[in-house]
Every structure is written in structure tokens, then in C-alpha cells.
N, C-alpha and C positions, 0 to 999 in steps of 0.2 A: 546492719551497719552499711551507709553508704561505702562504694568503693573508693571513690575519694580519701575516706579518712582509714580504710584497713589497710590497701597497701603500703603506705606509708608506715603500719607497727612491723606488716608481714617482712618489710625491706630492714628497718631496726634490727628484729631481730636474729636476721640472716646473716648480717652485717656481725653483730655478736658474737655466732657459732663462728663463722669465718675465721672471722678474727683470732678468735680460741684457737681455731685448730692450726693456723698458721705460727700462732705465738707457740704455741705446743713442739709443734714441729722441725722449729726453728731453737729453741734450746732444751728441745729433745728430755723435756719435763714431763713425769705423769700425771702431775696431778692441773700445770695449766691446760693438757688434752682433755682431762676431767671436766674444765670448764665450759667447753663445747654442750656435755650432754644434755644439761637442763634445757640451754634454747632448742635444741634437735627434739626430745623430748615433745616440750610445749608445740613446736611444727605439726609433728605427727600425733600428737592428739587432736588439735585443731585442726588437722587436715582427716581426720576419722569422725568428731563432730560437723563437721560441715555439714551444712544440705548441699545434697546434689541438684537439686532443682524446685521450681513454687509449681504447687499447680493447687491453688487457691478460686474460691469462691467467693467473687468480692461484688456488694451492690453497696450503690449509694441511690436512699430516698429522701426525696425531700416532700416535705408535707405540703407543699403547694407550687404550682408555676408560675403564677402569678399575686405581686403582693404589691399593695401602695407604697410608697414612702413612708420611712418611718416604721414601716412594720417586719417584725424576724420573722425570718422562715427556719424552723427545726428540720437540722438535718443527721441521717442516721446511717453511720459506713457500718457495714454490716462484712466481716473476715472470717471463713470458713476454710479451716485447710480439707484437703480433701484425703493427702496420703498420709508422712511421717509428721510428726509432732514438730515444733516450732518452737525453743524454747525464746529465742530472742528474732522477733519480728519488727523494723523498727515501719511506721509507715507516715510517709510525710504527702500533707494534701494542701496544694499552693492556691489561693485564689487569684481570682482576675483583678485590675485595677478597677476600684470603685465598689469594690463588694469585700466585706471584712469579717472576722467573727467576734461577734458580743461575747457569749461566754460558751461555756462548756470544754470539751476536748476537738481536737480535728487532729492530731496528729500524737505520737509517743510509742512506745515498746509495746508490745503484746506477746505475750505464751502461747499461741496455736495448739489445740488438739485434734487432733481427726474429729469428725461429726459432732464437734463442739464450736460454736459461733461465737465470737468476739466482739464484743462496740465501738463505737465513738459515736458519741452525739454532741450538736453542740448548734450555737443558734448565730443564724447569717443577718445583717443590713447591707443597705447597699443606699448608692446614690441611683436615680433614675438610669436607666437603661437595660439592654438585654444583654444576658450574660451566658454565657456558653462554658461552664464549669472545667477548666482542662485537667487532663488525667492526673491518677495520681500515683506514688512510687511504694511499691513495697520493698526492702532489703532484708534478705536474711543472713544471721552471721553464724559462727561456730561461738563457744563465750567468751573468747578472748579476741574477737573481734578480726582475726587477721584474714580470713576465707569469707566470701560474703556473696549470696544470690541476688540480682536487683532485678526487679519484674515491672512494667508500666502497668495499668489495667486504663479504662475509660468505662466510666458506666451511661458516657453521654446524656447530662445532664443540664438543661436549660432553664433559664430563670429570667422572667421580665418585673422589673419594679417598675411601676407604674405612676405617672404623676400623680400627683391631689388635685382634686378639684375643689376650686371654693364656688360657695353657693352666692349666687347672684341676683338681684333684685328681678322682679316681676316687670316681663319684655311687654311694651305696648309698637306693635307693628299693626300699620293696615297696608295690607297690601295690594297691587292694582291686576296681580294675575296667580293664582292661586292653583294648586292643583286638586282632583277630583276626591282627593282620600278627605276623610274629617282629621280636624285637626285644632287649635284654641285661636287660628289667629282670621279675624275678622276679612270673612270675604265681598264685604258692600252688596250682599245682595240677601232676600229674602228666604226664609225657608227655617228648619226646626235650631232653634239657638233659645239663650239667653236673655241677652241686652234686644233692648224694641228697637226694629228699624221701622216702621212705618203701618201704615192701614190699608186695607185692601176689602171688595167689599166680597160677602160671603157666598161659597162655595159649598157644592154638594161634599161633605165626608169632611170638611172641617170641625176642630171640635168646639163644642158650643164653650168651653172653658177660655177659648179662644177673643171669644165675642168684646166687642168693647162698645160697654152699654151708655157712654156720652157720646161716643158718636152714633150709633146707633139710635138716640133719641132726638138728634136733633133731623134726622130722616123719617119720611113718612113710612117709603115704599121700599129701602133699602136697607140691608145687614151689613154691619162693616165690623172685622174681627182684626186683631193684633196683627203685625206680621214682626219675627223677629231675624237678627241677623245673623245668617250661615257662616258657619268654623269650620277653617278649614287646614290642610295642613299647605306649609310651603315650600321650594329648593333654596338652598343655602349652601354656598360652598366657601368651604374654610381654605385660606392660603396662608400656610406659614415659612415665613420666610427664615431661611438656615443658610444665606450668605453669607462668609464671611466677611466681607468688606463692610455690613452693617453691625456685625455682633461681636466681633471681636474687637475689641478694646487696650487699655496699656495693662503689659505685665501677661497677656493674652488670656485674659479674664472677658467670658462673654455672658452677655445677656440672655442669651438665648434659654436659660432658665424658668424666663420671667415669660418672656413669649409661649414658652410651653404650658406653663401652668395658666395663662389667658387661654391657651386655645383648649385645653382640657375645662375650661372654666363653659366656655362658652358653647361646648358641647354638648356638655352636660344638660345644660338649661334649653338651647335648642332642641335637642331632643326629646326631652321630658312633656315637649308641646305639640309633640308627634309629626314636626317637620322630617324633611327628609334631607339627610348632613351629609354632605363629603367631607373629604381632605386631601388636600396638594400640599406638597413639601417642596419647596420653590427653591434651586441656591443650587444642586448636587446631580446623581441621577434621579427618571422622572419616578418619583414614590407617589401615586393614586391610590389613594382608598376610595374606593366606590361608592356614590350616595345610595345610604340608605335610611333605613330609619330603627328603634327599639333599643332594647337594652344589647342586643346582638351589636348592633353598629357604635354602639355608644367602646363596646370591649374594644374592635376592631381599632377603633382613633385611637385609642388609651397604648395599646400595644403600639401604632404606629409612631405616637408621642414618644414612645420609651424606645424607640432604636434611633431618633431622629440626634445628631450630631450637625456639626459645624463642617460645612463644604466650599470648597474653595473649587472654580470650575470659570475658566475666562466666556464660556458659551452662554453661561446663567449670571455672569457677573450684575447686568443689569433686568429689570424686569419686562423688557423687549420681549421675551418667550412664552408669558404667563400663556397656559393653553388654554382659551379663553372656549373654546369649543367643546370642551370636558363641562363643560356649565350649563344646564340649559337657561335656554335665550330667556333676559328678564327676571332673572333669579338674582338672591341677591349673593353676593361674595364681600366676605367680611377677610379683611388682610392683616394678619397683625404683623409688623414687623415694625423698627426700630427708623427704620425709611432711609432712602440715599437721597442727597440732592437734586438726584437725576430722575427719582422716580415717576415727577408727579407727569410727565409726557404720559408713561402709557397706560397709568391711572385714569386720565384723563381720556385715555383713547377708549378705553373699558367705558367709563359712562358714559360716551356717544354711540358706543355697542345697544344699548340698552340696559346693561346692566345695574344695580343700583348697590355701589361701593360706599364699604364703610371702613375706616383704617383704623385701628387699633395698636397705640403705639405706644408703646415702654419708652420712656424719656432717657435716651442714652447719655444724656448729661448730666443729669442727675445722677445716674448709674456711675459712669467717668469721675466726676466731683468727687464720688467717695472713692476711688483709687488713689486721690493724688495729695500731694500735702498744702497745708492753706497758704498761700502766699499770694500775693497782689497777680504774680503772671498768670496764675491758675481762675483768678474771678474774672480780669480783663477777658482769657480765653471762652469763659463762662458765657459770659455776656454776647460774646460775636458771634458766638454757634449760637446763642435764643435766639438773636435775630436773622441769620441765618433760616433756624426753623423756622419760627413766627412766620417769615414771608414762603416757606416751602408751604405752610399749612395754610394760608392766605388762600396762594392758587388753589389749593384743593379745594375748600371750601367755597370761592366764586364758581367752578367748575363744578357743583354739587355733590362733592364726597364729604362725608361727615369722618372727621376725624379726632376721637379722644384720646388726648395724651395722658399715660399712667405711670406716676412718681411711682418708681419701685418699691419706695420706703412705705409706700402705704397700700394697704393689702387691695386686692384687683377689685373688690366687690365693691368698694367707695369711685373707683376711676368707672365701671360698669355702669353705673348710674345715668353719665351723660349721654347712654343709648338707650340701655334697658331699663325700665324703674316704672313705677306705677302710672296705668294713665292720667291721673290727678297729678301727679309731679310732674312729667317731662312733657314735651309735644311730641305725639304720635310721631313716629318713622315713616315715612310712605316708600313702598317700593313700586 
């Protein structure tokens, strides 16, 4: 029994006996003195059922630390009294905002026994982010409720929901500077691959499989064998931008949802190509995920995506700061963010660096459009932010950043296209 609601019957019916014995005493009646004894009574047996103290055995597990979206994690309070029996245990376990429970139990009365264990099971969703499960309360009463023990426990218990990744179309990059590891994306130069890059005439330890027998015939004295073109892996650094001044919206409804699940999108598929990926979290303090590469680095961004919120910081307001030295030189950096009007200065300053910028942008008016209600002020507004963007995206574009804009309403791997998509569809990317 919480304390909250016992002292409040202990005080009733103290109040009661009082009462009795005053009214008793006062016209000197035996049988209203009689009235006293039941509430006195009820005291002193509830104060002889009481527990004196908890000294319980309390875990909480949960079947996993990490879960996508959309998916329950089973979790199981496990209450073991360790001394006197427990007839009325009540225990209440409060969640954090954005994490709730589907079904089962998490909270209600239990009977304790000594070296007999107790349950609650019951099954968690949550919306993205990390959660830090805070403690939870045990109260023990007497049965009538009015004496009560309350104990905190914490079994420190941590949980990341992790974005979804949607699968996106097949990347056609060539790129102009490549690093030494192998990897699927085309390094313009000769050696064991695929696709034919050119003829070369033959060499001691080539294989004669090699050989290419029209050119070869049309030579007297000379062997000329295939040569094809070398895969290799490249750097890539992810910036996502978690400004407020870009993502947050009317009713303070942000996009930054849409941003996340692009940068988990584009992750995914970069690294499945055995590039080597970072992530910057651009807007807040400075969050580095280190470029790496595999399914290791792939968890890392996934985890970084799920703590990443909305920051407000006058030092990061613009993207004056980006750490462009966290990059190595000539690599490409993909941006997604929502964009400011002011951005495209030091975008621009980026690709006179050398680097070869790409922006990925959730169309905040579109997103905005569906907050607001239809009326003629709302389309007029509609219209002077496109053109507004149109000409943000203009510069960028004469400046050589390729920027795809992504209606939110339609899922990322359609807006992905105008980068990534088969060589046959789009024109290669050059970095």
C-alpha cells in the first residue's frame, strides 16, 4: 500500500477512537467508551501484522537491449522475499515517455514467500530512442492497509529501439580517389574485377582464360589478354543534421524522423558495399561515430540514430562549424537535413575543399502542409517557400552539389533513386 493512500485510513480511524473516547468521557456513558475498542482493536492488530522491513530479491530482465521499431521486447520482474512472508505486496513499475506496455502485467499485489519467487511479465514498444528504464517501487502493508513499507529497487536496465532501415536501390558511384581495401565500387583502373575495362598485351603468370583471341589474331607477334576493372571500397561521411531551427515545425512537430530513417537507409546500403561510413550529428554537442566499416559499424550508427534528438545550440545554429577535417580529404559527405536558407555558403565552401557533396533533403513543406488547415493563406505560403527553395537548390546545384528532395509522403527508396539506382537508370555519381 502506497503511503500516500494508508495514512490517510491510519488518521480516519484514529480520528474515530478519539472521538469515542472523548464523547465517552464527556457523558460519562459505558457503552459510547465501548465504542472506542474496535478502532483500538483494528490499530493494534495492524500494527502487529505489519512488516517491519523489505529485504527482497528483485531482478528485472529483458529479453533483448536492442530492438527495431515496431518490435516487443519481453520483459520479466522476478520478487523473491528473502525473510518473513508478504501477504500483501503491492509493486508499481512506471515507464519512461515513449516506451509503453502492449500486454501482459507490469505492475499489481503479490503474496511473497520466503525462497518462493514471484512474476510479472509483460511485453514493451517504444518509439525510437534510448531508454534508461527508472526504478521501480515496492509497498508492503498490514491487510487493512493502514502501516505500509515502501522500498525503491533499480535493476538498471537499458534499452535502444532502433530505426528501420528501408532497402534502396542499387548505388552507381565511380569514384576519382578510392581507398586500398576491396570493395563493389569502381576504381578506373585495371586489375582482378568484373566489368572489362580495356586490353593489355600479355604477361608472364597471366591466365590464358584471360586471353582475348580477336585481338590476339589480328597481331602477328603479339598476346593481348582482357584487363578488367578494380573494386574497390570508398570514405563516406554521413551528416545529420538535428537543428532545431530546421526541424522543428508548427505545434513543434519535427521532421527529424524522416531524416533519421534516410540516414539509417543510406547506411545500410553504403555499407553493405564495404565502404567505410561515419556519422556526425550536426545541431547539439559534437556526436562522432568513427568511420568504419561491416555489420559492427552498421549497429554503432543504428545505436547513434536512436539517442539522436532535436538540439537547440546558438554555436551550431548555422552550418559554419561542420568539422570538415573529421573527413578525409576527397571523400564524399552525404548531408541530409531539411536545409536553412543560409546553408548553401558553407556547402559550397565544402566543395571548393574537394569534397564531393550530396544533400538529401526531406521537403519541410510538404511535411508543414500536412500540419495546417486548407485555406488559400496556407497555399499562397506554400508557394513562396518553393520558390524560395527552388532558388536555394539552384545555387547548390551550379555550385556542383546534387541535391534530392524527399516528399515525406512517399517512402525514401522512390526519393533514393535520384542518387542511387542502377547504372542503366541514372548517370553515374562521380566523386
Amino acid at each position: 500500500m502506497p503511503e500516500d493512500q494508508g495514512l490517510p485510513r491510519l488518521f480516519a480511524v484514529v480520528v474515530v477512537a478519539t472521538a469515542a473516547l472523548l464523547a465517552g468521557l464527556a457523558t460519562v456513558q459505558g457503552f459510547v467508551l465501548a465504542l472506542a475498542i474496535p478502532p483500538l482493536v483494528l490499530v493494534g492488530w495492524a500494527l502487529w501484522q505489519a512488516p517491519r522491513r523489505l529485504n527482497l530479491d528483485v531482478r528485472r530482465h529483458l529479453d533483448q537491449d536492442r530492438v527495431a521499431q515496431g518490435e516487443h521486447i519481453r520483459t520479466v520482474l522476478t520478487v523473491e522475499d528473502r525473510e518473513e512472508a508478504l501477504e500483501h505486496a503491492l509493486v508499481e513499475q512506471p515507464f519512461p515517455a515513449g516506451l509503453g506496455k502492449r500486454d501482459g502485467e507490469h505492475e499489481g499485489w503479490l503474496r511473497l514467500e520466503p525462497g518462493r519467487a514471484s512474476r510479472l511479465e509483460h511485453r514493451l514498444e517504444g518509439a525510437r530512442g534510448y531508454y534508461v528504464l527508472p526504478p521501480l517501487r515496492i509497498a508492503a502493508s498490514d491487510p487493512f492497509g493502514l502501516f505500509n513499507v515502501t522500498e525503491t529497487y533499480d535493476p538498471l536496465n537499458r534499452l535502444f529501439v532502433l530505426p528501420r532501415a528501408i532497402k534502396i536501390p542499387t548505388m552507381a558511384i565511380q569514384a576519382r580517389r578510392t581507398r586500398v581495401y576491396p570493395g563493389l565500387i569502381p576504381a578506373r583502373k585495371g586489375g582482378p574485377g568484373v566489368e572489362f575495362f580495356g586490353l593489355r598485351e600479355y604477361q608472364a603468370g597471366d591466365s590464358w582464360r584471360w586471353l582475348n583471341h580477336r585481338a590476339t589474331a589480328r597481331s602477328d607477334t603479339t598476346l593481348f589478354v582482357n584487363e578488367f576493372q578494380l573494386e574497390r571500397a570508398i570514405d563516406i561521411g554521413l551528416i545529420l543534421d538535428i537543428r532545431a531551427v530546421t526541424n522543428v515545425f508548427t505545434g513543434d512537430r519535427s521532421i527529424l524522423e524522416f531524416s533519421i530513417q534516410a540516414t539509417a537507409s543510406l547506411a545500410d546500403t553504403l555499407l553493405a558495399y564495404g565502404n567505410r561510413v561515419g556519422l556526425f550529428l550536426y545541431g547539439g554537442s559534437i556526436d562522432w561515430t568513427f568511420p568504419g566499416s561491416g555489420k559492427q559499424q552498421y549497429e554503432k550508427i543504428l545505436r547513434t540514430l536512436a539517442r539522436a534528438k532535436v538540439e537547440t545550440s546558438q554555436i551550431f545554429n548555422r552550418l559554419d562549424y561542420v568539422p570538415a577535417r573529421l573527413f578525409p580529404h576527397r571523400s564524399l559527405l552525404l548531408l541530409i537535413s531539411p536545409l536553412h536558407p543560409d546553408d548553401h555558403a558553407e556547402l559550397l565552401k565544402l566543395r571548393a575543399r574537394g569534397y564531393q557533396v550530396i544533400v538529401v533533403s526531406p521537403d519541410p513543406i510538404a511535411f508543414e502542409e500536412s500540419l495546417l488547415e486548407d485555406d488559400e493563406e496556407r497555399e499562397l505560403a506554400a508557394r513562396l517557400a518553393a520558390l524560395e527553395r527552388t532558388h536555394l537548390t539552384g545555387r547548390l546545384l551550379r555550385g556542383g552539389i546534387r541535391v534530392t528532395m524527399w516528399d515525406t509522403r512517399q517512402p525514401f527508396s522512390e526519393a533514393a533513386r535520384g542518387i542511387f539506382g542502377h547504372p542503366h537508370q541514372i548517370q553515374a555519381l562521380r566523386i
